[in-house]
N, C-alpha and C positions, 0 to 999 in steps of 0.2 A: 504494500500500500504506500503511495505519494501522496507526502501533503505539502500545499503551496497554501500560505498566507494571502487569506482573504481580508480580514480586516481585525483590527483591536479594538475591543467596543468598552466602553466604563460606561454601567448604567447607575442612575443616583436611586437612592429609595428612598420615601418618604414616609418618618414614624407619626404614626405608635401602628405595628404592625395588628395585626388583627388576629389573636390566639383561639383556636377551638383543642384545647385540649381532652385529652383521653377519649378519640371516636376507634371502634371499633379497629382503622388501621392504622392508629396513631397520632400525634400532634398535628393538627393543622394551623401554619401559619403563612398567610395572606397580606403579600406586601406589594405595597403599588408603587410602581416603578414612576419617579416622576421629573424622567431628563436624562440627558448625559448625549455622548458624542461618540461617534465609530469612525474610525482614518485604515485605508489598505492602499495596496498599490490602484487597484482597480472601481473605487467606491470609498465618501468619505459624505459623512454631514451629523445629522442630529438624533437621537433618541429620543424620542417627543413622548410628554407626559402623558400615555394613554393604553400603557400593559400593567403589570403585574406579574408574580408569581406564587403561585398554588402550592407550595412547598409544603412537605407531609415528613414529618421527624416519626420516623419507624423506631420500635423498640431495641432492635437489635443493633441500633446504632448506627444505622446507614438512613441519610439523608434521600428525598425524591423530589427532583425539582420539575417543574411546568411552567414553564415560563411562553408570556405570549407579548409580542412587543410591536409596534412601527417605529419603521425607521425611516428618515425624510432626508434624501441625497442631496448636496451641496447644490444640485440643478434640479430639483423638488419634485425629485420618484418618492411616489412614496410606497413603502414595504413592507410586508408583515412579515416577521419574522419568529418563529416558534420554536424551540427546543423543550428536549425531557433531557432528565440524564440522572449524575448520583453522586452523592457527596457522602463523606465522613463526619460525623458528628464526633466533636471534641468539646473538652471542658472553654479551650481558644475560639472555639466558632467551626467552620465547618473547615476541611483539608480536601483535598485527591478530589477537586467536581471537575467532572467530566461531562460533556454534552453533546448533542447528536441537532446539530441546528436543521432545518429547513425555509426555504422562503417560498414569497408568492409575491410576482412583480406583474407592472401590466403585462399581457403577450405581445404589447404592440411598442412598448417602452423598452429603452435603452438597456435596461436589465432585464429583461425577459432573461437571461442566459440565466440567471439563479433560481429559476425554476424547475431547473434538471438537475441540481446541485445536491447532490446532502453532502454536509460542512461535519465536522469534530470541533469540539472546540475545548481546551483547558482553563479552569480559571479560581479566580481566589478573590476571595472580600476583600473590601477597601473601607474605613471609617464611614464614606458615605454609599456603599453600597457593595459593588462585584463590577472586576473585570475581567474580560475574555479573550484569549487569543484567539481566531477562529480561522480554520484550516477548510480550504477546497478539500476532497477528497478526490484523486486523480483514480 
């Protein structure tokens, strides 16, 4: 497997997150994504304040993230962009999230080509949220 850097994205979250603790699959916490910015060689602009993340802290100590986002190119595509994936739960916050992104762009716009794409991506909290590397999958 090759991977080519698509882009680095820092998305902001905005507290107090929203806790459902103790459901049948574990912690649910519900945080709304509200900002940040993504730059690649090929695609660079905004994370606009209108996803969130569905995050479910499992007993056994493994993180489930769901995350759904738009994203608005410096020449104003605008793109949904959704990943799942998995993180580690630490006393520190979370370690090792990994993610399996997808997009949807117009078919008629500039990135259509990210609609055939599924991305990897690694990534790790920041004070004001999570950032991610996020890799084409060749």
């Amino acid at each position: 497997m090759e991977l080519e850097l698509l882009f680095e994205i820092n998305a902001d979250i905005a507290p107090p997150p929203i806790v459902i603790p103790d459901t049948p699959d574990g912690t649910r916490v519900v945080v709304h994504v509200s900002g940040g910015k993504f730059e690649g060689p090929r695609l660079k602009g905004a994370v606009l304040a209108s996803g969130g993340d569905w995050f479910l802290m499992r007993s056994d100590g493994v993180g489930v993230i769901d995350v759904r986002l738009v994203l608005k190119t410096d020449d104003s595509e605008s793109i949904y962009m959704t990943y799942t994936g998995r993180a580690k739960l630490s006393a520190g916050g979370l370690t090792g999230i990994n993610t399996a992104p997808v997009f949807a762009a117009s078919t008629k716009g500039k990135y259509a080509w990210l609609n055939g794409v599924q991305a990897f991506a690694e990534g790790e909290t920041t004070p004001a949220g999570v950032k991610y590397k996020v890799y084409l999958v060749k």
